[in-house]
C-alpha positions, 0 to 999 in steps of 0.5 A: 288088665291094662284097661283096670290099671287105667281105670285105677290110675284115673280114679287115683288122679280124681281122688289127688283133684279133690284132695288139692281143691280142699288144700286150697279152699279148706279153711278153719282146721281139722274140725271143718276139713272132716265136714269137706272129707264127708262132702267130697270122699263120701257123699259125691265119690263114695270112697269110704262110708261115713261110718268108715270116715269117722272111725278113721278119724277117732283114731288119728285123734287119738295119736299124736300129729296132724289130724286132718293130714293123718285122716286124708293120708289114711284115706289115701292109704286105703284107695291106693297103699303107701304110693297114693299116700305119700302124694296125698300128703305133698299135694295136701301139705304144698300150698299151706306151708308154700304160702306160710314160708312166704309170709314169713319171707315178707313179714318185716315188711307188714304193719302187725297192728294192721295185720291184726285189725284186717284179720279182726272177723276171721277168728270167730268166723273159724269158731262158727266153722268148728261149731258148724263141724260139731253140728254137722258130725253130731247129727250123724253119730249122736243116736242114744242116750248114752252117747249123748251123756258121753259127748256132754262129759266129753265137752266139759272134761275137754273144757275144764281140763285143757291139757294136750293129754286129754284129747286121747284120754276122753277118745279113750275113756268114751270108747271104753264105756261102750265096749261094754255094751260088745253083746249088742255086736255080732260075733264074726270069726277071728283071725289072728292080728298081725302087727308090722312093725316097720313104720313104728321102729322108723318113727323112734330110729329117725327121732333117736338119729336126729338127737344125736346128729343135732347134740354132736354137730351143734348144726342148726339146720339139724336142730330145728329138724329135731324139734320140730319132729318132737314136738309133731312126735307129741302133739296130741290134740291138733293144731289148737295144741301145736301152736302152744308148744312152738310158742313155748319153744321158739319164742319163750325158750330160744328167741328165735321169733319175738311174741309179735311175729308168732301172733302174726304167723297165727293171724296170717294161718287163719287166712290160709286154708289147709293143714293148720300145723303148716304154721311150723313152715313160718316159724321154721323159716324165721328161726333161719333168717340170719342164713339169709332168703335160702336159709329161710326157704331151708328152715322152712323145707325143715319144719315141715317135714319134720312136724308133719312126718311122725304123725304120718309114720304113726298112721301108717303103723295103726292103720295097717291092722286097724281092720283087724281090730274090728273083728272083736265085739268090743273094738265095734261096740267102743267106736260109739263112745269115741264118736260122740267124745271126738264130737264133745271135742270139738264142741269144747274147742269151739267154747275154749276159742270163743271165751276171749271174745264172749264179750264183743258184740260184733264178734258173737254177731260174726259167729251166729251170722256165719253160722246161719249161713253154713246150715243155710245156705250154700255159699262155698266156706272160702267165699264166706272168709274172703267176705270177712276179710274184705270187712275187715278192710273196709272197716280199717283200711 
């Protein structure tokens, strides 16, 4: 007995390893952080089966918050239940929102034009990483006409529309379509599904207490906590999704941060590797600067917890009788549709980011070297960014 509690205890500790070593070398957000959850939990430690993986995340795309944080937490999860979780998700979300706070510590101090030319390579070297992410899960789950049509319908929805909502819609809508094609499934006993409530009741009792709390004190700390927990409350679609939304709130709405300084934030996110919704610790931390250095430590404590924690409370709730969906044909047959409309997904941020840039020549010639180099090669993706940057000073500084 003593020797399988050790033997768990190790495992757990390895799994803990893998998750802090893509937190530190995990650039290029939820897209690119799935291609390194396939290479470390499927391929080298077989924790889970690709198909499991995928499926796992189709659904956190599917619910608001984090996708990579809800994914890897689900996965943690699995292995261990809510302990092993909950260390899954301070080891993964530590070294980016440390990092962000800090920045946000030392940003008076950076020349912003600067900032913006030594970063110049970075952004379209993240939209061959999606491109790359696209391609590498395609192959796996793109293997019939059918799913093919839906990834193409996917991307160009995704594309046309670009609303948080429809993230969810076109999972939903991909999943739909397939679960008609249940009689290709084979039939497996049923077993009555049991739904624990806890985790969803203290999703709407935290937001609910936060309203209240921050209405009746006026306390800013309590403020900015509200917040951010709606708007991680209501971020369908990731982090291309959340950054919008906090613009929207911090800098057009209540002034916290100026236009510059979110760009700023957004630039110096794109060198950090981990969780992209980790950018909330910067903004977090500049919407306290008059409280001075620990008011920005604390606003940025804040905006972590409170972007990250719905999300997670939301996996939490969906994944304990995730399984027992599965014992309907129709639940089996609709992952095919949500597989390939998470890859159009991804296919259509990739466009939507390189737009901006189509007419650069340095900036496509960025992307298709980059991209050569992934399917290619085995350069680590961090080495790859730091020759980007290192460019980017050679050519400015």
């Amino acid at each position: 007995m003593l020797f399988f509690k050790k033997t768990r205890q190790i495992r757990y500790f390895i799994f803990l390893k893998d998750v802090l070593t893509i937190a530190l070398t995990g650039f290029g957000g939820a897209n690119v952080h799935l291609t390194l959850f396939i290479k470390h939990f499927v391929i080298k430690r077989k924790y889970l089966t690709e198909a499991e993986l995928m499926e796992l995340q189709a659904l956190c795309q599917i619910l608001p918050g984090p996708t990579s944080t809800q994914t890897l937490t689900a996965i943690g999860f699995k292995l261990g239940g809510p302990v092993l979780a909950y260390l899954t998700l301070f080891v993964w979300i530590l070294p980016a929102s440390t990092l962000m706070a800090l920045a946000a510590l030392g940003v008076a101090y950076v020349d912003k034009d600067l900032l913006l030319k030594v970063t110049f390579f970075i952004k379209p070297m993240g939209i061959a990483f999606i491109f790359y992410a696209a391609y590498v899960i395609g192959r796996k789950v793109i293997d019939s006409k059918m799913s093919w049509v839906l990834m193409v319908v996917g991307a160009g929805l995704a594309f046309m529309y670009r609303s948080p909502y429809i993230t969810p819609l076109v999972i939903l809508l991909g999943g739909l379509v397939t679960s008609l094609k249940f009689e290709q499934q084979e039939k497996r006993d049923k077993n009555p599904i049991k739904i624990e409530w806890g985790n969803f009741i203290l999703w709407g009792g935290i937001f609910a207490l936060a309203i209240t709390v921050g209405s009746i004190t006026k306390n800013l700390p309590v403020r900015l906590f509200e917040n951010f927990y709606r708007n991680g409350s209501f971020a369908f679609g990731g982090g291309h999704i959340v950054k919008p939304l906090l613009f929207n709130e911090f800098v057009e709405f209540k002034n916290y941060l100026t236009a510059d300084e979110f760009l700023s934030g957004i630039a110096i996110g794109e060198l950090i590797p981990g969780p992209t919704f980790s950018i909330a610790s910067f903004v977090g931390s500049l919407s306290m600067r008059e409280w001075g250095v620990s008011g920005q430590v604390l606003g940025a404590g804040i905006a972590a917890l409170g972007i990250f924690m719905p999300g997670i409370l939301m996996i939490f709730f969906v994944v304990r009788f995730w399984d027992q969906l599965k014992q309907y044909r129709a639940v089996r047959a609709s992952l095919e549709g949500i597989n390939a409309a998470s890859t159009g997904l991804t296919i259509a941020a990739g466009i939507s980011l390189f737009e901006p840039m189509a007419t650069s020549t340095l900036s496509m010639w960025t992307i298709f070297v980059t991209f050569i180099l992934l399917i290619s090669t085995k350069i680590p993706s961090y080495f790859i960014i730091i020759g980007g940057l290192v460019l980017g000073v050679i050519l400015n500084v």
